[in-house]
VOROBA-467804 format. One record per residue (C-alpha): x, z, y; residue in one letter. Coordinates in nm, 2 decimals. Layout:
VOROBA-467804
<px X&pz Z&py Y&r A>
...
//
This chain:
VOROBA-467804
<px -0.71&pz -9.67&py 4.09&r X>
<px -0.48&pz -9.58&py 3.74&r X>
<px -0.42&pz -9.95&py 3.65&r X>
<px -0.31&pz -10.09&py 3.35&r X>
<px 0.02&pz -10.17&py 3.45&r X>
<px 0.10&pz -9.79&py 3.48&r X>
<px -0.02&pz -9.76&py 3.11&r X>
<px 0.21&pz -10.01&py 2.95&r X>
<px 0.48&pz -9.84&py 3.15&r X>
<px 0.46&pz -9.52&py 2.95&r X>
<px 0.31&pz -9.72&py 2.61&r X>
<px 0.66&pz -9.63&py 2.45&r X>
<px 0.71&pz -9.31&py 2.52&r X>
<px 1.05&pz -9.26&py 2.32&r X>
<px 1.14&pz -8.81&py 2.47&r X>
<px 1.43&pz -8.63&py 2.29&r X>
<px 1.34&pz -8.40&py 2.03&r X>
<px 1.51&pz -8.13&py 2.30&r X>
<px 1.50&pz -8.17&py 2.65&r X>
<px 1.83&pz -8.15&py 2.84&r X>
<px 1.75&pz -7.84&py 3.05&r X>
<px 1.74&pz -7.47&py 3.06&r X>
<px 1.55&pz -7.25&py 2.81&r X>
<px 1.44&pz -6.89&py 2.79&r X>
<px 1.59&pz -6.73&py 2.49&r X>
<px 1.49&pz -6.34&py 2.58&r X>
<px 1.53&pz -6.03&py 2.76&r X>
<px 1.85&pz -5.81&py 2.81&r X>
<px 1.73&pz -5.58&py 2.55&r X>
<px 1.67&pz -5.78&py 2.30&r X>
<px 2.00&pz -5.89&py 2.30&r X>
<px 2.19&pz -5.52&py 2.39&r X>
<px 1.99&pz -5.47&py 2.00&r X>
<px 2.25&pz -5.80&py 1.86&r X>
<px 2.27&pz -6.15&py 1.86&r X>
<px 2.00&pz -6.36&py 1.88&r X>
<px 1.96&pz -6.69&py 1.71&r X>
<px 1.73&pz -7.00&py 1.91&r X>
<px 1.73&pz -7.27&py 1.74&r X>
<px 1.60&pz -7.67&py 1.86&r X>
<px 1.50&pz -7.97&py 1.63&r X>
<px 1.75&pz -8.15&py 1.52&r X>
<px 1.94&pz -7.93&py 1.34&r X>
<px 2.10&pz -7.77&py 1.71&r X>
<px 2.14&pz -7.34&py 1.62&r X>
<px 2.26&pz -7.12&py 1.93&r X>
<px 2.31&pz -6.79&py 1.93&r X>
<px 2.28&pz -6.56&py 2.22&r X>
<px 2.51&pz -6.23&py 2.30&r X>
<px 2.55&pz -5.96&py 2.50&r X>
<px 2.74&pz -5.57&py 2.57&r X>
<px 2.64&pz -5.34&py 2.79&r X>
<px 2.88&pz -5.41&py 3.04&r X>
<px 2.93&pz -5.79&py 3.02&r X>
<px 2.73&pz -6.10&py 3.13&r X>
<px 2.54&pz -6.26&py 2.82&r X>
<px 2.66&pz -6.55&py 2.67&r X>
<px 2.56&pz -6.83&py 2.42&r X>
<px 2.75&pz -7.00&py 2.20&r X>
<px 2.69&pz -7.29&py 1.89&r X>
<px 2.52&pz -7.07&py 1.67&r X>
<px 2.76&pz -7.17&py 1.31&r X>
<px 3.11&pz -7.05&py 1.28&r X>
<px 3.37&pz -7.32&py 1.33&r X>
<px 3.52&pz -7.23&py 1.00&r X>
<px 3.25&pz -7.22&py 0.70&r X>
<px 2.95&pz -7.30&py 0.92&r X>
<px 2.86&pz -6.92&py 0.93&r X>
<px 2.52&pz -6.77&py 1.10&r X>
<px 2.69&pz -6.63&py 1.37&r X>
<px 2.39&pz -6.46&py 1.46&r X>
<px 2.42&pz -6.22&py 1.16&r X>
<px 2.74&pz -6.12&py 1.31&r X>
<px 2.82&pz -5.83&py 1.55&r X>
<px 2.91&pz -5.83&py 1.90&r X>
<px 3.27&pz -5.62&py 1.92&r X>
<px 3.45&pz -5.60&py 2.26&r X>
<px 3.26&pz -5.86&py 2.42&r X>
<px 3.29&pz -6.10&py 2.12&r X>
<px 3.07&pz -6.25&py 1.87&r X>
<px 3.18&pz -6.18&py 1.50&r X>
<px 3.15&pz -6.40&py 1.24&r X>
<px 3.00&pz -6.18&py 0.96&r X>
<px 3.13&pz -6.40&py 0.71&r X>
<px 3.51&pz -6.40&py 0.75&r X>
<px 3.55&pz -6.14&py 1.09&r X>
<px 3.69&pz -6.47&py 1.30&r X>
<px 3.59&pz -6.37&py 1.63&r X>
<px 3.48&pz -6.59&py 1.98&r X>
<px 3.48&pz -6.51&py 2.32&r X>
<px 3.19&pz -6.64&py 2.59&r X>
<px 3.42&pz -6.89&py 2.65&r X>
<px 3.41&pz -7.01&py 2.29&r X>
<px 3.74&pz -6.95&py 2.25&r X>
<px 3.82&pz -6.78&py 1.89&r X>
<px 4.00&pz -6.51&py 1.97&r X>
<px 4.14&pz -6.33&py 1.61&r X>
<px 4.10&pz -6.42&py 1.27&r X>
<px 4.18&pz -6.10&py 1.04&r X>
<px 4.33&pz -6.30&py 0.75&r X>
<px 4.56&pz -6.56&py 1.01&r X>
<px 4.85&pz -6.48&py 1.27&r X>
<px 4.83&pz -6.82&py 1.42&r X>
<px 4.45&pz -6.94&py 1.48&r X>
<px 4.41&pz -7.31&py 1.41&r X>
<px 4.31&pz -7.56&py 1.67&r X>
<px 4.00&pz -7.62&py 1.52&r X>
<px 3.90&pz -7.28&py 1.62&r X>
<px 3.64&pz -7.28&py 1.84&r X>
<px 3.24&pz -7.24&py 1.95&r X>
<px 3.07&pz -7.48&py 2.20&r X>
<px 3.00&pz -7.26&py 2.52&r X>
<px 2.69&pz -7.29&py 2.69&r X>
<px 2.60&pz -7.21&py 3.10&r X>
<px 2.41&pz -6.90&py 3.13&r X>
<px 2.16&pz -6.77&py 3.37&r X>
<px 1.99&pz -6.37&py 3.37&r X>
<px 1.64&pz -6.38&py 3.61&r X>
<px 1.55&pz -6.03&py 3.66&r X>
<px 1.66&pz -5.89&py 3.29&r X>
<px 1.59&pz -6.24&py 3.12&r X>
<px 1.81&pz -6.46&py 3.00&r X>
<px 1.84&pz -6.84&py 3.00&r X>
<px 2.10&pz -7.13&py 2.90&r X>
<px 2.13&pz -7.50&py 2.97&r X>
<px 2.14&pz -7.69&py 2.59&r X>
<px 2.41&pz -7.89&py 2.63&r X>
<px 2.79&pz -7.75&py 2.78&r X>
<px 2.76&pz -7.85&py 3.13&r X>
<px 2.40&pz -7.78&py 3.34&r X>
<px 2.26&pz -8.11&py 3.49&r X>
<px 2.11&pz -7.89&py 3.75&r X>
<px 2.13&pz -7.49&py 3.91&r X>
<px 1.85&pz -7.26&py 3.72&r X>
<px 1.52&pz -7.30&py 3.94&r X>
<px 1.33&pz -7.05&py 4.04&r X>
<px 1.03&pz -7.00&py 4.24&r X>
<px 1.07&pz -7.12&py 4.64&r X>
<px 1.14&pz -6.88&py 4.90&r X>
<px 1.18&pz -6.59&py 4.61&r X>
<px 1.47&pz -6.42&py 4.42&r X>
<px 1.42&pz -6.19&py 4.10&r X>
<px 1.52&pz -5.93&py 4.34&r X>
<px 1.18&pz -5.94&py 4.50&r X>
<px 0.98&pz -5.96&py 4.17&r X>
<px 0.86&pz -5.74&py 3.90&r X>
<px 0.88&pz -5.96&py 3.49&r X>
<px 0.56&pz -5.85&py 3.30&r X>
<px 0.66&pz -5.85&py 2.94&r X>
<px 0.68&pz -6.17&py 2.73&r X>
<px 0.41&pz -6.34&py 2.54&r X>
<px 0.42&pz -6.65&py 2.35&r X>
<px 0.22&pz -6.91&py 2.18&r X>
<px 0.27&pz -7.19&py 1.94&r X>
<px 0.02&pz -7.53&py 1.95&r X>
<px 0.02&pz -7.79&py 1.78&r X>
<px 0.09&pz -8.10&py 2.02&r X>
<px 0.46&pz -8.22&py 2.15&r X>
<px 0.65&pz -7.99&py 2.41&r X>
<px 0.53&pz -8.34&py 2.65&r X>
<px 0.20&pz -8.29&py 2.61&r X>
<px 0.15&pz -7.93&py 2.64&r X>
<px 0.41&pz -7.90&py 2.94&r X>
<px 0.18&pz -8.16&py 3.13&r X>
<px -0.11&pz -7.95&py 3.10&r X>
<px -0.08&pz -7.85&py 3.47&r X>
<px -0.10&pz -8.19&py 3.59&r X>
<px -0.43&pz -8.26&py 3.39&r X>
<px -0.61&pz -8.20&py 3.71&r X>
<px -0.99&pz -8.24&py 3.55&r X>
<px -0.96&pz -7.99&py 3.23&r X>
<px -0.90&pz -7.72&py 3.48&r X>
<px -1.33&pz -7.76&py 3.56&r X>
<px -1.41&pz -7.76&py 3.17&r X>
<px -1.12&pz -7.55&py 3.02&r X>
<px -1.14&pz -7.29&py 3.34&r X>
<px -1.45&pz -7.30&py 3.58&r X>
<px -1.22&pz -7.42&py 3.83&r X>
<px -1.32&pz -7.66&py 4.09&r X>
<px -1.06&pz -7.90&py 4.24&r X>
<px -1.07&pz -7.91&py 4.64&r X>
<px -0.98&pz -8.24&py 4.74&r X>
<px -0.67&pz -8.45&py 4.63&r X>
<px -0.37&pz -8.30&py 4.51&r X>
<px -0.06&pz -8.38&py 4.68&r X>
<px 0.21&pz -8.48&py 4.38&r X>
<px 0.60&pz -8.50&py 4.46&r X>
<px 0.91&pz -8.47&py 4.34&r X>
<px 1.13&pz -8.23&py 4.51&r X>
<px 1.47&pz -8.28&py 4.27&r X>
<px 1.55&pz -8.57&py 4.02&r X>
<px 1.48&pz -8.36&py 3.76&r X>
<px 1.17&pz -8.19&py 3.88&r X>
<px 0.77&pz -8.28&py 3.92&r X>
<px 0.57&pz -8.15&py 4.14&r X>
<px 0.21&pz -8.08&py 4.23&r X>
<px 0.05&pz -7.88&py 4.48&r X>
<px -0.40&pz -7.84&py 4.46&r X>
<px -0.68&pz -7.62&py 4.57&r X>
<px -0.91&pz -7.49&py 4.36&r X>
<px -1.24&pz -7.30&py 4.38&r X>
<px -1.28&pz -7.02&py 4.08&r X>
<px -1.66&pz -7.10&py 4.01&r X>
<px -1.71&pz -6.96&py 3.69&r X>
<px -1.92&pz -6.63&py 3.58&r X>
<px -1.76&pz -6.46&py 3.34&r X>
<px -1.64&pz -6.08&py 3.41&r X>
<px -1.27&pz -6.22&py 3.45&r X>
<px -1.38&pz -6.45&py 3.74&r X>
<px -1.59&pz -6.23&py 3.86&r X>
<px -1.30&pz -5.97&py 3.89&r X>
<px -1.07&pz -6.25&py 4.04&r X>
<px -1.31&pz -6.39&py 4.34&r X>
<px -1.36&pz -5.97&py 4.43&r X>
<px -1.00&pz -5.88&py 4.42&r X>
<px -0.80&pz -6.20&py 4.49&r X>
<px -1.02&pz -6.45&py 4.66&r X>
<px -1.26&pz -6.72&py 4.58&r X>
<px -0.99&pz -7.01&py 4.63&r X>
<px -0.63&pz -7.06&py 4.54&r X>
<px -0.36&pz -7.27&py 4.62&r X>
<px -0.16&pz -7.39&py 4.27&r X>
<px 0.18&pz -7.51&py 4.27&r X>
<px 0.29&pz -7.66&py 3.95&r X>
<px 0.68&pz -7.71&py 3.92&r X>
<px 0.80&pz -7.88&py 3.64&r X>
<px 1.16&pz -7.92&py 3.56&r X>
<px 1.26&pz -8.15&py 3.27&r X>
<px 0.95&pz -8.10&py 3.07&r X>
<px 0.99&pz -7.80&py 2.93&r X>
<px 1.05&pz -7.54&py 3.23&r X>
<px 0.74&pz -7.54&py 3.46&r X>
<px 0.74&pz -7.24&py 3.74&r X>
<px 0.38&pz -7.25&py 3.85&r X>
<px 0.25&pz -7.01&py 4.20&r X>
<px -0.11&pz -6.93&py 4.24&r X>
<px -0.16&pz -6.81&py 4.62&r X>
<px -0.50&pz -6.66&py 4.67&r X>
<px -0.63&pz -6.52&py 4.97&r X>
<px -0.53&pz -6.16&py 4.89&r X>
<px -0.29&pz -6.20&py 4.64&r X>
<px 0.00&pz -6.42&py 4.47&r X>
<px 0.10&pz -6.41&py 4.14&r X>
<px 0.40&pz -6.64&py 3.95&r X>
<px 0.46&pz -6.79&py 3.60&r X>
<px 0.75&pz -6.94&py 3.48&r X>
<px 0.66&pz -7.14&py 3.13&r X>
<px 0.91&pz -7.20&py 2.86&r X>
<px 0.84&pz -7.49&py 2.61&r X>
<px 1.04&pz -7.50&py 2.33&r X>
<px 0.99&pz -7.83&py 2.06&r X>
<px 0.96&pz -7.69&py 1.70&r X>
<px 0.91&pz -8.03&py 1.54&r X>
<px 0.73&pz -8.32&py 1.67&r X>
<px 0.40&pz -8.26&py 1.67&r X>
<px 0.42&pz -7.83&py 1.73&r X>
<px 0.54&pz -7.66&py 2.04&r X>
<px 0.66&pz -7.29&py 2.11&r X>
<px 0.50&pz -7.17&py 2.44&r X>
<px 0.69&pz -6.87&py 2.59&r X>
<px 0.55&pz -6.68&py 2.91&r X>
<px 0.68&pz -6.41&py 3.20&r X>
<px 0.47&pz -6.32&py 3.44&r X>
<px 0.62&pz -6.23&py 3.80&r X>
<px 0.42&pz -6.02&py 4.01&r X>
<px 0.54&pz -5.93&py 4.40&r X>
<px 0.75&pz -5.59&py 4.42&r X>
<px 0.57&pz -5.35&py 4.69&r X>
<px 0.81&pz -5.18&py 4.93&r X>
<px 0.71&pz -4.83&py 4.91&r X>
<px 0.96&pz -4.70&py 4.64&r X>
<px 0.67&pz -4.46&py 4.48&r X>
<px 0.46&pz -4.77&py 4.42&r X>
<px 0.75&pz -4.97&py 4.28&r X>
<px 0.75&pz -4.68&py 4.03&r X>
<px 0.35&pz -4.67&py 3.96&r X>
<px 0.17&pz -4.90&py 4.10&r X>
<px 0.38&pz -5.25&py 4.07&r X>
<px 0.43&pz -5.19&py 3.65&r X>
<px 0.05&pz -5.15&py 3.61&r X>
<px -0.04&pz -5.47&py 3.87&r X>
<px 0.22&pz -5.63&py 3.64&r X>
<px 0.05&pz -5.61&py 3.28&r X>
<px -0.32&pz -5.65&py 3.48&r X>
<px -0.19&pz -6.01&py 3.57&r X>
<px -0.06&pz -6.07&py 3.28&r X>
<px -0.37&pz -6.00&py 3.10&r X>
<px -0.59&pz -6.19&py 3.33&r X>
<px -0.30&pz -6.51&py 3.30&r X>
<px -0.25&pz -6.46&py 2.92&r X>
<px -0.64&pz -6.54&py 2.86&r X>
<px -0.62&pz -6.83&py 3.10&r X>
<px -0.32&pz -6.97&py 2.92&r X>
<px -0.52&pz -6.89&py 2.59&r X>
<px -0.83&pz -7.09&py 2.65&r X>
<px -0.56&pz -7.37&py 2.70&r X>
<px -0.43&pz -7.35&py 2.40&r X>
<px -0.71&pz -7.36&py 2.20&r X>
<px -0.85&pz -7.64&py 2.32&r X>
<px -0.45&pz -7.81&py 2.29&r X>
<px -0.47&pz -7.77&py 1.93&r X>
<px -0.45&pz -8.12&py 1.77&r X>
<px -0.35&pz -8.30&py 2.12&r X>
<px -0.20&pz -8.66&py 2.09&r X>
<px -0.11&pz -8.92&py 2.34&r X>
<px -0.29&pz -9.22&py 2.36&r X>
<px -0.17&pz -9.48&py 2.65&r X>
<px -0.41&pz -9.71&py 2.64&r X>
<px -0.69&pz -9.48&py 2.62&r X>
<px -0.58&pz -9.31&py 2.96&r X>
<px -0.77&pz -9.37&py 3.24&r X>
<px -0.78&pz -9.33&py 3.69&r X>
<px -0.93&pz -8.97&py 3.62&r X>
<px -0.59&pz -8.93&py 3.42&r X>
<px -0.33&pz -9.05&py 3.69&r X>
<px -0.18&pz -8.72&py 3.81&r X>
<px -0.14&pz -8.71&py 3.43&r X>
<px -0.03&pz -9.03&py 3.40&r X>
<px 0.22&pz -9.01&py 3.69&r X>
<px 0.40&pz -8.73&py 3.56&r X>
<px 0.44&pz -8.90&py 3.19&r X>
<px 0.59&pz -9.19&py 3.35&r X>
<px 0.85&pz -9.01&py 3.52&r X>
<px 0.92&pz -8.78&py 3.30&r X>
<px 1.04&pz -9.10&py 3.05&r X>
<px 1.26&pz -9.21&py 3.32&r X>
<px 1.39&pz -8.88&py 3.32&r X>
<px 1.49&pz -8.88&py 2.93&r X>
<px 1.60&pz -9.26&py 2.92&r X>
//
C-alpha cells in the first residue's frame, strides 16, 4: 500500500526551472534555413547552428560583447555571426574574428554546448558538459528507423507533471480505453532514468481502436523511459507491430509546458518499400499517436500536484515523483 510516509517524502517538491538533460531543439533543415533560438526559464537563450557540411552546434545564445541575439545572426564558414557587430564564434565557442579588432579580447567567447543528431534531429545537453550519453531506444539505432515529422503541444501544468503522465497507470482506462494487465514492473536502469514496463488491453470502440486491435493487435506491451524529467522514449510492442516515441518537455514557466513529439516507425528492408511504403506507415502512426497524445493533453489542462491528496492507486506515480526529486536535489 502507498503510505503516508512516501507522501511527505515528495511534500516539498523544490525541481529546477530546467532540468539538466538533453533537449530536442529541431531538425537538420530547420537549421540548414539559419540559426535557431531555444530558450529555458530563467532567462537561459541558446541558439542552435548548422552548414551543410558541418556537425550542428549550440552555443549561449547572446553575444559576449553587447549581449546580441545571436540567433539573428548568419552562419559564415561554419561560424555563427553576431548581426550586431560581425564578431564571429566557432562550435567550440571560441570567437574567431572581430571586423573592427586585430587582437580579440579574452572575454571573447560563447558557452559551447554537447550536441547529438538522431536521424536528422538535433539535440543538446543544457549545461557545458553531458551528465550522461544521449539515450535512445534499446536494442535500436536511428539507422534502423524512419522520424515522422514533429508535432508539438503546449499545457498548462509543470514539465513534472506532464512528463509523469506515463507512469499515471489508471488514467490510461479513462483517458484511453486501455485496460492495465496485471502489475507493472517499475525500474530504474540508469541514475538518471525511470522506468516502467505494462501490459495493456485496447478495449475501447471508437474507429481508431477499432483500426488498432485489426491491424496491430488487441494487447501491447508499453515501455516508458524517462530520462531526467523531461526526455521520456516510450515503445509500444503489439502483436503485429511496434511503434516508438521519443517526448521532449520543455518548461515555459512554472505552471506551462512545451510538449514536442517524433514519432519512429521500423525501416522495412526492401529498398522499394523504404521509398513508399515506410513514409506513409510513418505519418499513419503518427496520426493515430498524435490523437492519443491529444486526448492527454486536454484532460492535463489545469494539472497541479497535490501530495497529500495522493493515494496507493497513485504509487507508480508517486514512485517516480520521489525519485525524480532525488534526482534534481
Amino acid at each position: 500500500m502507498f503510505s503516508q510516509t512516501a507522501n511527505e517524502e515528495i511534500s516539498s517538491l523544490a525541481f529546477n526551472s530546467a532540468p539538466a538533460s538533453w533537449y530536442y531543439v529541431g531538425n537538420v533543415a530547420e537549421l540548414l534555413r539559419g540559426p535557431q533560438r531555444f530558450e529555458l526559464p530563467g532567462g537561459h537563450q541558446f541558439v542552435a547552428f548548422r552548414e551543410v557540411d558541418r556537425p550542428s552546434a549550440v552555443l549561449g545564445g547572446r553575444c559576449s560583447h553587447m549581449a546580441a541575439d545571436l540567433s539573428k545572426g548568419c552562419v559564415k564558414d561554419g561560424r555563427i555571426v553576431c548581426p550586431l557587430h560581425g564578431w564571429e564564434y566557432g562550435a567550440d565557442g571560441r570567437c574567431a574574428s572581430i571586423p573592427a579588432l586585430s587582437e580579440i579580447p579574452p572575454f571573447a567567447k560563447q558557452a559551447a554546448f554537447p550536441v547529438e543528431e538522431r536521424g536528422g534531429h538535433v539535440f543538446f545537453f543544457n549545461r557545458p558538459e553531458a551528465r550522461f550519453p544521449f539515450p535512445f531506444f534499446d536494442g535500436m539505432n536511428d539507422t534502423q528507423l524512419l522520424a515522422a515529422p514533429p508535432f508539438e503541444f503546449t499545457v498548462d501544468a509543470p514539465w513534472y507533471l506532464v512528463s509523469g503522465n506515463g507512469f499515471d497507470v489508471q488514467h490510461f482506462r479513462c483517458a484511453h480505453d486501455r485496460t492495465l494487465l496485471g502489475t507493472p514492473v517499475v525500474d530504474s536502469p540508469h541514475p538518471f532514468a525511470w522506468r516502467m514496463r505494462a501490459r495493456f488491453r485496447v478495449t475501447g470502440d471508437s474507429l481508431r481502436d477499432r483500426m488498432t486491435r485489426r491491424f496491430s493487435g488487441p494487447e501491447m506491451e508499453m515501455t516508458v523511459e524517462n530520462w531526467c524529467g523531461n526526455l521520456v522514449l516510450v515503445t509500444a510492442k503489439f502483436q503485429r507491430t511496434c511503434s516508438y516515441g521519443l517526448v521532449s518537455f520543455v518548461p515555459l514557466d512554472k505552471e506551462r509546458t512545451k510538449v514536442r513529439n517524433i514519432v519512429w516507425v521500423p525501416r522495412s528492408r526492401n529498398a522499394v518499400a523504404q521509398c513508399l511504403v515506410d513514409p506513409l506507415n510513418s505519418l499513419i502512426r503518427r496520426y493515430f499517436i498524435r490523437e492519443f497524445v491529444r486526448s492527454d493533453v486536454d484532460r492535463s489542462d489545469g494539472l497541479r500536484f497535490h501530495p497529500k491528496r495522493m493515494t496507493s492507486a497513485d504509487k507508480e506515480l508517486a514512485d517516480y515523483l520521489g525519485w525524480l526529486q532525488n534526482v534534481h536535489r
